[in-house]
N, C-alpha and C positions, 0 to 999 in steps of 0.2 A: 245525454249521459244518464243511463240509468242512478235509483235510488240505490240500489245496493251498492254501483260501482263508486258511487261519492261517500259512501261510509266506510267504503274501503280504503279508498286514497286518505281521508279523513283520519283515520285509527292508522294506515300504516306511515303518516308524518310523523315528524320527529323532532323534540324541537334543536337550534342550532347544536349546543355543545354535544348532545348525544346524537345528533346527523354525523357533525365530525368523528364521532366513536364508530362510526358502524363503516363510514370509508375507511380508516384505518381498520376496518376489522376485515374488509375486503381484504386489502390490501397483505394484511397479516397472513390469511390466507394464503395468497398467492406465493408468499415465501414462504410457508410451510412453518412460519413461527407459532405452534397448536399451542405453547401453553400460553406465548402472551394473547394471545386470540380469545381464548376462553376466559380469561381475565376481562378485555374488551368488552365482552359477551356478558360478562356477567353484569359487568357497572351498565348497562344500557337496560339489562333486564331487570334490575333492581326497583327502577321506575319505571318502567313499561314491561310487566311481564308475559303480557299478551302481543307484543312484536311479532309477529307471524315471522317477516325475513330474518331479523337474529335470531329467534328459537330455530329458524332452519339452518342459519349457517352456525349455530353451535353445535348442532345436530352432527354435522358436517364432521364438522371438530370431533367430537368426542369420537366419530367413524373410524375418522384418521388415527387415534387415539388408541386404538384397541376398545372402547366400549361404544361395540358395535350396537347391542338392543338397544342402552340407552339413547346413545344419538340418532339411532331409526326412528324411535320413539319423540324426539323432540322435532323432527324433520316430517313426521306426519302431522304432527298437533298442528305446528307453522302453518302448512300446506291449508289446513282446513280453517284457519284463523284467517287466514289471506287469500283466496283464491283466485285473484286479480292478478296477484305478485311474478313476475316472472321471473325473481331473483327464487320465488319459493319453488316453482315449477322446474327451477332449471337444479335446483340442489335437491330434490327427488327425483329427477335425471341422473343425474351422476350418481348417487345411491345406487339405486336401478341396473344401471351400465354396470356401475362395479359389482353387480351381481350376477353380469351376464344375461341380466333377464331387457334384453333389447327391446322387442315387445312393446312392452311398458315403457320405457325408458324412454322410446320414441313419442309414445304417447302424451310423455309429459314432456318432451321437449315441444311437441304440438302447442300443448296448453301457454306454455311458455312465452312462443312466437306470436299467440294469438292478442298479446299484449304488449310485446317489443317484437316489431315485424323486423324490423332492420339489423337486427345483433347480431353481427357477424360472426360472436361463437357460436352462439347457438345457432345457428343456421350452418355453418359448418358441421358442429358435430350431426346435430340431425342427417347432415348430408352423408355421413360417415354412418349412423344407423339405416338410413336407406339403402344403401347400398350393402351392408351386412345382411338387410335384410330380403335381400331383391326385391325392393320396390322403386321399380325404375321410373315409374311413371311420376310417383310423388320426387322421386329423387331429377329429372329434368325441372323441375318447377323451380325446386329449393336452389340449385345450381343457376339458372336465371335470376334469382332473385339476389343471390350475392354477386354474381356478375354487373346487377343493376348498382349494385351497393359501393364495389371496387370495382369498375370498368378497367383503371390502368394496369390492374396487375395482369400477365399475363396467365398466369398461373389459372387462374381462372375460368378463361378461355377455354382452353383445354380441358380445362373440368366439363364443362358446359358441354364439349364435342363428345365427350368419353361418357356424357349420362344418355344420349344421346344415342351412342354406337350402342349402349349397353342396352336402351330402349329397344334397338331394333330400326331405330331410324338413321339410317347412313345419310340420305343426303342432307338432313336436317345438319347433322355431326362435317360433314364435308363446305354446310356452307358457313359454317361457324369458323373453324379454319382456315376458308380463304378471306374472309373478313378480317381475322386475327392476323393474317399474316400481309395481307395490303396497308395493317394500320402500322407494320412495323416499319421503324426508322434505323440506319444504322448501325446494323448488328452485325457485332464483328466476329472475324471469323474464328473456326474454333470453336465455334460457340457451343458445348455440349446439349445446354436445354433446346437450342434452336432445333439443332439437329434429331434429337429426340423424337421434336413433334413434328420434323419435313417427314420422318422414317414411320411415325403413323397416319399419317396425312397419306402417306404413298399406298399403308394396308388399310385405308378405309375406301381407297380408289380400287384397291385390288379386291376388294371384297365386292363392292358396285359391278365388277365387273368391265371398270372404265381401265381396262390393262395398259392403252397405249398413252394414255391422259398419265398415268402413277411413273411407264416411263421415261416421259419428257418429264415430268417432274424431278424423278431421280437423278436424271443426265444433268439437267440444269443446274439443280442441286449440290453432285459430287464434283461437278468443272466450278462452281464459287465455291468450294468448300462451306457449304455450309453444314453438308455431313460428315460428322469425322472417321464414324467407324468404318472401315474402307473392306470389314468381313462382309458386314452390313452391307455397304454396295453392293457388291460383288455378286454376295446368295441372293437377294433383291433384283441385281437384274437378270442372274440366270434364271429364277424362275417364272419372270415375268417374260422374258422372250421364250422363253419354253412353250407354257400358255397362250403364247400369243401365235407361236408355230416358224416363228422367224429362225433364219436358216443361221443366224449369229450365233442363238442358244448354243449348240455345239461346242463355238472358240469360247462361251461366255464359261461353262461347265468345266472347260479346260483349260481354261488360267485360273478356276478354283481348286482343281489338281493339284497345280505347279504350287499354289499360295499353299495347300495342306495337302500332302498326298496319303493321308495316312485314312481319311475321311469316306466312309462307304458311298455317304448318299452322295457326293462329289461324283465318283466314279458310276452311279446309277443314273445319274442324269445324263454324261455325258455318252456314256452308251447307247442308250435311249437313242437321243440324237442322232445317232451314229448309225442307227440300223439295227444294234444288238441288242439283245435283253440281259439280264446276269440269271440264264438259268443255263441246264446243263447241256451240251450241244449244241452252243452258242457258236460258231467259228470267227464270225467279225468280234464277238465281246474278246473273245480269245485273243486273238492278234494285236490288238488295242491296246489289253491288258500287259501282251507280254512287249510291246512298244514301250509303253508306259514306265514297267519294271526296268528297261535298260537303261532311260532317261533319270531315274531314280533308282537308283541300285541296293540302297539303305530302306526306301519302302518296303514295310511286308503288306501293305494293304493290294495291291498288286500282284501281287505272288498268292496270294489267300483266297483273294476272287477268281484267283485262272482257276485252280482246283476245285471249286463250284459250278464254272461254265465248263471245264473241260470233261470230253464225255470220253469214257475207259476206254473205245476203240483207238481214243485218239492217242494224245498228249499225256493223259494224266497219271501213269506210275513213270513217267520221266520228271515230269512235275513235282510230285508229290514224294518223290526219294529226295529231292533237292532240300524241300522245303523240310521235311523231317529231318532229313542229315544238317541240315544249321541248325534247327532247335532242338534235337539230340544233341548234338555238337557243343552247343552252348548251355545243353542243363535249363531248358530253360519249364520251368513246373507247369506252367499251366497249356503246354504242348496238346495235352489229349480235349482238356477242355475246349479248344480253340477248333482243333478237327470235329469236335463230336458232331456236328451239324451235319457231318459229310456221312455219317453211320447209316443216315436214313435210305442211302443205297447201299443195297448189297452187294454191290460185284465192287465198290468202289471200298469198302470196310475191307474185304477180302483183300485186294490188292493193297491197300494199308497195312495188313495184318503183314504179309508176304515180305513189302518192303521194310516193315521194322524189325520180321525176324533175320532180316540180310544183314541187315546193320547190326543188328546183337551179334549175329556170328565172326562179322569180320572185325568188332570195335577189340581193343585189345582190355582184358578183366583187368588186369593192375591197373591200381590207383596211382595216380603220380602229384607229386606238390603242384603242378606249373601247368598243368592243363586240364580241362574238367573232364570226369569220366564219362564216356559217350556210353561204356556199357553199364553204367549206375543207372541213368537217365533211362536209356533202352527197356534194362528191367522194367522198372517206374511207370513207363509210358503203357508196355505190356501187362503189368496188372492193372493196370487205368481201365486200357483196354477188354481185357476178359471178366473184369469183372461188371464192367456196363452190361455184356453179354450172360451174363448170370453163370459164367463159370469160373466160381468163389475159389474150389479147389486149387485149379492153376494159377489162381490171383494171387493166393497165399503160398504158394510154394514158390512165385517169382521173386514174392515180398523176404519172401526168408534168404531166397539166394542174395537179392540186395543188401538187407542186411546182414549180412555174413561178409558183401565187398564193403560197404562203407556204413556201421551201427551208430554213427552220429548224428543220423538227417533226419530229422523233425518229420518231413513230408512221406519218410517210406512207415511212421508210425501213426501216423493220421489215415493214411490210405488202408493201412489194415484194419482200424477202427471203419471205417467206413466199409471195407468188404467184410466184417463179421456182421456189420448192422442189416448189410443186403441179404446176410446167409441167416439172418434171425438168430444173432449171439448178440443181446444188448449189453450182456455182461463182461463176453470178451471184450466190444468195441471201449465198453468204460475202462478194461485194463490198458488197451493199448494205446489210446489217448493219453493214460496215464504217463505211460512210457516216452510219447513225445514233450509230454508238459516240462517233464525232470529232465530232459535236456538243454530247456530255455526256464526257468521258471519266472521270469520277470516279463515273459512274453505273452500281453494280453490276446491277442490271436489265439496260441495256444491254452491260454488257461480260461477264454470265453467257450473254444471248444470241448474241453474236456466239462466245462459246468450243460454244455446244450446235450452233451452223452449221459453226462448224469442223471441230467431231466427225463432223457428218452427212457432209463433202463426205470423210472420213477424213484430215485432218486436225491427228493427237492432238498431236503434237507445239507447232503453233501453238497448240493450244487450249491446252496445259497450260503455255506461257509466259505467256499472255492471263492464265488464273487467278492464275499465281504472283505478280500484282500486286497480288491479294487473299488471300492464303494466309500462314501464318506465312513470316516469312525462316527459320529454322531446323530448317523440316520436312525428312525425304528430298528431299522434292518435292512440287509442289501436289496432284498425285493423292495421298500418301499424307493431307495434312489433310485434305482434300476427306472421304478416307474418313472418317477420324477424329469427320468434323464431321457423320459420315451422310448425305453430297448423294448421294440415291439420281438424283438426273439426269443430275449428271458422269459416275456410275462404271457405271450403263446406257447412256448413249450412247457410251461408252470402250469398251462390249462392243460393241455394234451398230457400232461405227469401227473397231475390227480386223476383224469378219468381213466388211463393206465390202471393208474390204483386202486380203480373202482369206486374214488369216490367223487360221487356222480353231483356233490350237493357242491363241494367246491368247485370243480369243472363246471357245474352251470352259471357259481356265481362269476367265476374266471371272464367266460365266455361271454355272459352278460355283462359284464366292464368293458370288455372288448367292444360290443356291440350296442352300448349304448349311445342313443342318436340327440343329439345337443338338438335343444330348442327352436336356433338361427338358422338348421338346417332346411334347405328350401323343401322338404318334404317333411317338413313342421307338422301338417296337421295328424302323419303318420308316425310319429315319434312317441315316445313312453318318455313317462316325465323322468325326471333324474333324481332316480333312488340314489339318496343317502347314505344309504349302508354298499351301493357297490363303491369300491377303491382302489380299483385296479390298473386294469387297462382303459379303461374309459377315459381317462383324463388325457392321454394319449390324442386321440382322433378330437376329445375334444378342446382341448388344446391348441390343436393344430387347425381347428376350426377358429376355437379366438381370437386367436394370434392374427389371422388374417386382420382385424377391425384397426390396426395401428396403420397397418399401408395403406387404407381405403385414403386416408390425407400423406401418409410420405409420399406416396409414389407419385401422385397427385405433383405434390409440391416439388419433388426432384425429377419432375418429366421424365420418372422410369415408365413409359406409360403401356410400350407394348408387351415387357415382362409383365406389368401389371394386370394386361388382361389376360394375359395365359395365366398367370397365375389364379385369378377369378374363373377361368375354363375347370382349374385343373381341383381348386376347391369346390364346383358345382357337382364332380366328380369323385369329393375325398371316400366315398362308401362303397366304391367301388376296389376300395384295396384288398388283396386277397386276406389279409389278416382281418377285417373286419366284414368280407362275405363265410370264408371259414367259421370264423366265432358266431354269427348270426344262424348259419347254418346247423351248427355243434348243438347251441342252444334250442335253437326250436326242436332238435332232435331228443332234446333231454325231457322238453316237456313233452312233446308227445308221448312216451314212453312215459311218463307220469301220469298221464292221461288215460294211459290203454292201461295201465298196472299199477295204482296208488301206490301197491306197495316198494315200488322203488325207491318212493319218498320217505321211507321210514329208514331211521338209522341202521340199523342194520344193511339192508337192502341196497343203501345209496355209499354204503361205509366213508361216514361224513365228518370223522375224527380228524381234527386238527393236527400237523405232524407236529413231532418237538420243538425244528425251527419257528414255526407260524407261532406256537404257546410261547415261546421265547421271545418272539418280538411283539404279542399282543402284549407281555407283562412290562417289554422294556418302551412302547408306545404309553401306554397307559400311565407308567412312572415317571417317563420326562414329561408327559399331560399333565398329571398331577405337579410338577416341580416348577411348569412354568409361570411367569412372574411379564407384569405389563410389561412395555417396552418402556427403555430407560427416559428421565426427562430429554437427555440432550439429542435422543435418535426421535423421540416425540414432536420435539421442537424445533426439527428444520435442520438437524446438523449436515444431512443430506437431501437433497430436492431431487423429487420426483421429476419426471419429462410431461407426464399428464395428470390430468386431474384427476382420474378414479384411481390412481394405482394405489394401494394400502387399503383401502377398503372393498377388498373382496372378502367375501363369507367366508369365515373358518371350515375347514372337513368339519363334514356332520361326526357322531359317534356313526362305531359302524356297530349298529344295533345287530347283527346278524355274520359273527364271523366263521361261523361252518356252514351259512348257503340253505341250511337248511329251513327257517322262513321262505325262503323267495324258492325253494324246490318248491315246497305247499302252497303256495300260492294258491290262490281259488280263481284267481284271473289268467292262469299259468299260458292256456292257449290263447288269448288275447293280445299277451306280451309277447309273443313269440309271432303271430300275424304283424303285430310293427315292426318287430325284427328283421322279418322276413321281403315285407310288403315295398324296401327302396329296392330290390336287389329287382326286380319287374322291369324296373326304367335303367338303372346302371348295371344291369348284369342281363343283358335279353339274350344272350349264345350261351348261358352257363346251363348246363340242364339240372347239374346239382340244385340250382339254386330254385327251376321251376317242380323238380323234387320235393321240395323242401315247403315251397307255398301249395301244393296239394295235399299234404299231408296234415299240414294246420288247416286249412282249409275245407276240407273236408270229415274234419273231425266238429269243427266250430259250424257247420250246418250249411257253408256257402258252398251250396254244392253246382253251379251254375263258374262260380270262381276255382274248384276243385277241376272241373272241367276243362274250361280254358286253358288251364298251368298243364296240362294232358296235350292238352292242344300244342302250345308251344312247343313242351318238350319231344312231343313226334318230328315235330319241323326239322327237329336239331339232330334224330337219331331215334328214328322208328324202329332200332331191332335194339336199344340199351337195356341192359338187363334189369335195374333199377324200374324204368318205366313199364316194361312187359309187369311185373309185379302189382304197379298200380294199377294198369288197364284191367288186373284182374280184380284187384278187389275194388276196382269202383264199378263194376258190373255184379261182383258178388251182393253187395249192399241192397241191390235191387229199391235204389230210390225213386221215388215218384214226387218231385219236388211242385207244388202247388202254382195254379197260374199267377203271373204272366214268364215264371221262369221254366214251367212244367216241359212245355214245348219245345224250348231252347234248349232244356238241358239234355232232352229227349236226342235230337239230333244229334248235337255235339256228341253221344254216346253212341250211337250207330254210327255216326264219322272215325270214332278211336277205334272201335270193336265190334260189326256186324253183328245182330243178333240171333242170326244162324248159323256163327261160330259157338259151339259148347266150351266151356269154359276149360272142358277136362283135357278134350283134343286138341286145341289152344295151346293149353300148357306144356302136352307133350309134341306138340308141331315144334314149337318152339325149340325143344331139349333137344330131339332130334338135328337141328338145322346148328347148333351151337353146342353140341354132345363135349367140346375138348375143350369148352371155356367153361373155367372152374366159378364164372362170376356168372355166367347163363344158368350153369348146373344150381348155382344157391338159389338165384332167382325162381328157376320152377320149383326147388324144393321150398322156398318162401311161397309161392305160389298155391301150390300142394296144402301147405299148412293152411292159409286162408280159407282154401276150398273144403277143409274138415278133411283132410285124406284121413285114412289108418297112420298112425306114426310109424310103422314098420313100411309104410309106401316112402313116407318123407326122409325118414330113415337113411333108406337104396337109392333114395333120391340124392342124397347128400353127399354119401357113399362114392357116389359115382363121380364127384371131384378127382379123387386120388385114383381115377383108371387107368391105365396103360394110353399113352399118348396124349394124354390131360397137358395142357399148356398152364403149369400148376406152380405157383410162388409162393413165399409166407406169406404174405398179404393178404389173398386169397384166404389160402389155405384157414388162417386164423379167425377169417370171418365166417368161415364155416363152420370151425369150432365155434365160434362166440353165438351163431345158431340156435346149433345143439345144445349146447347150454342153455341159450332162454327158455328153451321149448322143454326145456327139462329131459333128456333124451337120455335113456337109458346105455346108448351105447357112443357117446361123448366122449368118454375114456378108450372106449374102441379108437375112436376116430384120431384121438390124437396120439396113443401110442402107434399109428399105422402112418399119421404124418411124422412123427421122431425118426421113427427108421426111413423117411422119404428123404428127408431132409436132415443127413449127420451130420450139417455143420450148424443146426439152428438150438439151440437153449429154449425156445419160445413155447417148445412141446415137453419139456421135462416135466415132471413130476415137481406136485408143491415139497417137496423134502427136497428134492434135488433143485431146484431153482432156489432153492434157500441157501445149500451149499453154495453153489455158484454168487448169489448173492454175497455172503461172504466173505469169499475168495476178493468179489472188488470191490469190498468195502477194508479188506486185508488190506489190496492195494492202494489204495486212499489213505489209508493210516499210514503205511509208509511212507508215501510222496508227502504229508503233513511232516512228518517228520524234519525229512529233507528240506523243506520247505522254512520250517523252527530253526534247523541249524544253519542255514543260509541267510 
């Protein structure tokens, strides 16, 4: 033994009466009694004020306490007084943890171990940061090593197989299993945990590849009951004789039918089997299916697939008047939703169309008490219909005949909110939402939908009075429970409603909450730290990322083990959610644009003004901040106990130093943070082209022009004629880079691979225009293209121009980002362009005039004042 380590044992002794103070001050601890603890603490430091282990478990204390710096402060002093100590190492662990900073945390549970090897908390927990962390390798170790510790528990076991699978080493993980289960004696039946781990036992054989071993396993298994879930069985052995090619599969697939008929992939495997496929012009899926429906007469999952397989010469408007005349019949709403799948053939929409206008003519219009209207529903189903098709006109003339037979239904006033929002009315769609709210007003469906029209038409303000009817009385504000509660709708349509508004400093900052990437994500090293000042959406994904760190030991301990790994599948994947590739996407798009035009960053430019909700809950934040007061003695002292040791000591919200976005637009690292943004969607987003869009464009602005290349690369794979990419390929040939060796060469090729360089840049662009003359998103693209290339603006112009031509396949959508163009580029004839889309498009508000979008404006904020009303007197 070293000198140091005997001066440390030496100074951290104690003598007996103050040894017994510091077990009771464990002890205290453990029940959460903080202030006789500190008492404890104190009489022990009174004569030893250099105790490394009490200064840290007061430390502790005081955490638990609400005075967070001070007990950080006493739990680092300890740490450095003691560094032997694993009582010290393990309470700058939990610090740590409760910071979310795992990392570290782990670290010092390292240090910890390195002086009590055997402490089955700490080796646990550690075992729970390894696995937060994916580090599998150190995490098999740690799991052997409490196996050695508690061999009888079985729990264990299982842990030991699951670090194992997680490794990558199945049979290491399959012999630990059968070890575990030859030592078992006994086990009766029923037995949930047992069954648990025969049912991953069987998916760790099935994954080996050992299909007919997982089998005999299962059989053996479900003839002693030792497995209970009998779905389990059941999907288990159909797919495993499937795979295996056994001629059973078929009857296996089809007593899953009979046990659930309502179930798709039930009916795709047994088809399978059968000879059939579920596509269209199937004949064996066909007959099967309508066997199937006779045997189960109440199934619609059978009657739903025949109209999928059935092909128009055949069956299918015999079929498919059937199946509309019951759910016409029956009123039943989401009718059109359920068919739309079937739209993507056209002769099969046509004869859809045909048969529901048979049924509208024959249904009788009176309404009656005792049976549902078949021609309300008809109407209904028929604007559903024409207005998917973009003909808004007839949508709304249907909708008005329905409303005229019955003006009470919620749903014929949501469908017209939604056909004005296709037609480019955000204003109508906010009135007629309106319309349905004040017929339920206690109905959070409709009154969540009229706050997401709010947002759309920009809004935020009305919308986030609308929520706070549903929202704590006590919050900041309805946006901040909103967050709290994780509504990833509210707080992306909240970003998508300032940059409506133009103002582009809170939209980044929106966007960047959204897209900020937690620490423990396994693409860590490309992550941007966790600013402070955003407080949005971010807490959201990361949240849902912490959250994960409590089941690394439930699941564990309650042998949920193969949720447990889909779940860990499906957290290695949480960035790939469209709300956090969206937002990442938004974002880097805002600094690039800051990038190419400083001046976007300037108030003016970014219009970065706080609305009156947001100043209203920064004042009423600020004042309950200012009013709050510690936590009382008796909620201090234990009146309620925690389940773990870190909880209460997480970090308070930072201030948010920055709440108009405007810092973090200016940023001087702005392309940096938007390359990490960008840089996980490579691995979880590899078929999105938006997303290789998006990393070309940082990328090639930030000098990696070798990485700019590549993202070109990909996205040709995905869709060599997208109008998006033709854009790039021109300006990364316009740039005329000559990137220095060893990338000079590569980058060379790669560019002659996207773009020959005996194609002229100019001829290119109108090869192009030519070959997609009636796609309004080709036509912006060459006129994007055009621009880059320095045209005459009167080229780019004609270019632009030539969206709204005679046969243009031409939408608001489009249309609007044509405008928004013209506009960047500062075009003289902008105002041409959009008074020539109002007369295109007469049912759309989106091309009015700023005087006349005010009136309309208005007009739904008229409406909003009245539903308040009603709302007050109700």
């Amino acid at each position: 033994m070293s000198k140091f380590v005997q001066q440390a044992l030496q100074k951290r002794q104690l003598p007996s009466k103050e040894s017994s103070l510091f077990k009771e001050l464990l002890e205290l601890y453990e029940r959460k009694l903080i202030k006789k603890g500190l008492k404890t603490a104190d009489a022990i430091l009174k004569k030893f004020p250099e105790h490394g282990e009490t200064l840290c478990m007061k430390g502790l204390l005081l955490t638990h306490s609400g005075r967070r710096e001070e007990g950080l402060e006493l739990v680092k002093k300890g740490v450095r007084l003691d560094l032997t100590s694993h009582i010290c190492w393990h309470v700058f662990g939990i610090i740590q943890k409760g910071e979310k900073n795992y990392e570290e945390a782990l670290k010092s549970y390292t240090q910890a171990l390195k002086f009590d090897k055997e402490n089955l908390n700490l080796l646990r927990d550690a075992a729970q940061l390894q696995t937060q962390l994916r580090q599998y390798d150190s995490l098999v170790e740690t799991r052997l090593t409490i196996l050695r510790t508690r061999p009888h528990l079985r729990q264990h076991w299982v842990a030991l197989a699951v670090a194992h699978h997680l490794n990558g080493d199945l049979e290491d993980a399959k012999k630990v299993l059968e070890h575990y289960e030859r030592s078992l004696k006994e086990v009766p039946n029923y037995d949930v945990e047992q069954s648990e781990t025969l049912l991953y036992h069987i998916r760790v054989l099935e994954e080996l590849g050992q299909l007919q071993d997982a089998l005999n396993l299962l059989d053996v298994s479900a003839k002693s009951r030792a497995i209970v879930d009998r779905t389990a069985i059941m999907e288990t052995r159909s797919r495993l004789l499937t795979n295996l090619g056994s001629d059973d599969a078929a009857n296996a697939w089809r007593a899953l039918i009979d046990h659930n008929p309502e179930n798709y992939a039930y009916y795709r495997g047994y088809i399978e089997r059968t000879g059939g496929t579920l596509e269209s012009g199937s004949a064996p899926a066909l007959k099967t299916l309508q066997e199937i429906a006779e045997i189960h007469p109440r199934a619609t999952a059978p009657k739903r697939l025949a109209l999928l397989v059935a092909s128009v010469d055949d069956t299918f408007e015999e079929l498919a008047h059937a199946y509309l005349e019951t759910g016409l019949t029956k009123g039943v709403p989401s009718l059109f939703a359920d068919l739309k799948s079937l739209y993507d053939d056209a002769a099969k929409r046509d004869i859809i169309e045909k048969i529901v206008e048979s049924i509208r003519a024959a249904a009788d219009p009176t309404p009656t008490e005792t049976e549902p209207s078949t021609h309300l529903w008809t109407l209904y189903y028929l604007a559903q219909h024409h207005s998917y098709l973009g003909r808004h006109q007839q949508a709304l003339e249907l909708l008005d005949a329905a409303d005229a037979h019955t003006p009470t239904l919620p749903e014929l006033y949501t469908m017209r909110a939604r056909v004005l929002k296709r037609a480019g009315d955000p204003w109508g769609a906010v009135r007629a939402v309106e319309d349905a709210r004040l017929l339920d007003g206690q109905d959070r469906f409709l009154n969540t939908k009229s706050a997401k029209y709010r947002l759309r038409a920009g809004l935020s303000d009305e919308a986030s009075a609308l929520l706070g009817m549903f929202t704590k009385k006590d919050a900041p504000s309805p946006g901040a429970d909103l967050e709290d509660m994780q509504s990833l709708l509210y707080l992306t349509e909240q970003a998508n409603a300032h940059e409506y508004n133009g103002q582009l400093s809170m939209a980044l900052k929106r966007y960047m909450a959204i897209a900020k990437v937690c620490h423990s994500f396994p693409f860590a090293s490309l992550a941007p730290p966790r600013w402070g000042i955003l407080n949005s959406v971010s807490q959201v994904f990361d949240d849902i990322e912490d959250d994960q760190y409590d089941f690394h030991g439930y699941s564990i301990r309650k042998f949920m083990i193969n949720a447990y790994l889909d779940m860990l599948k499906w957290e290695d994947n949480l960035r790939s959610h469209p709300a956090y590739v969206k937002a990442a996407i938004a974002a880097s798009r805002i600094w690039v644009a800051v990038h190419d035009d400083p001046s976007v960053a300037s108030p003016s430019g970014s219009g970065s003004q706080l609305t009156d909700a947001e100043k209203k809950a920064k004042k009423k934040a600020a004042k309950k901040a200012a009013s709050s007061k510690q936590p009382d003695d008796k909620k201090a002292n234990g009146a309620t106990t925690t389940a773990h040791e870190d909880k209460g000591i997480e970090p308070p919200t930072p201030k948010d130093e920055d709440p108009d976005g405007m810092k973090l637009m200016r940023a001087t690292d702005g392309l940096k943070r938007a390359a990490k943004l960008v840089a996980p969607l490579s691995a979880l987003c590899p078929n999105n082209i938006d997303a290789w869009i998006a990393i070309y464009d940082v990328a090639v602005r930030r000098g990696k022009y070798l990485q700019a290349a590549q993202a070109l690369q990909r996205a040709k794979t995905l869709d060599a004629e997208h109008p998006d990419l033709h854009v790039r390929l021109v300006d990364l040939r316009h740039r005329k880079l000559e990137p220095p060796s060893p990338i000079g060469p590569v980058f060379a090729d790669a560019l002659k691979e996207l773009l020959p360089e005996e194609v002229a840049l100019e001829t290119y662009n109108s090869q192009f225009l030519q070959r997609y003359s009636k796609s309004p998103r080709a036509v912006l693209a060459v006129a994007q293209a055009a621009h880059i290339l320095g045209a005459p603006s009167a080229e780019v112009e004609d270019t632009a121009f030539a969206a709204l031509g005679e046969g243009a396949d031409l939408n608001v959508k489009d249309t609007l980002a044509v405008l928004a163009f013209l506009r960047r580029i500062k075009s003289g004839r902008a105002d041409e362009f959009r008074t020539a889309a109002d007369a295109r498009f007469p049912l759309a508000t989106a091309f009015k005039t700023p005087a006349e979008q005010e009136e309309l404006k208005k007009a739904a904020l008229a409406k909003i004042d009245d539903a308040r009303e009603v709302d007050v007197a109700s």
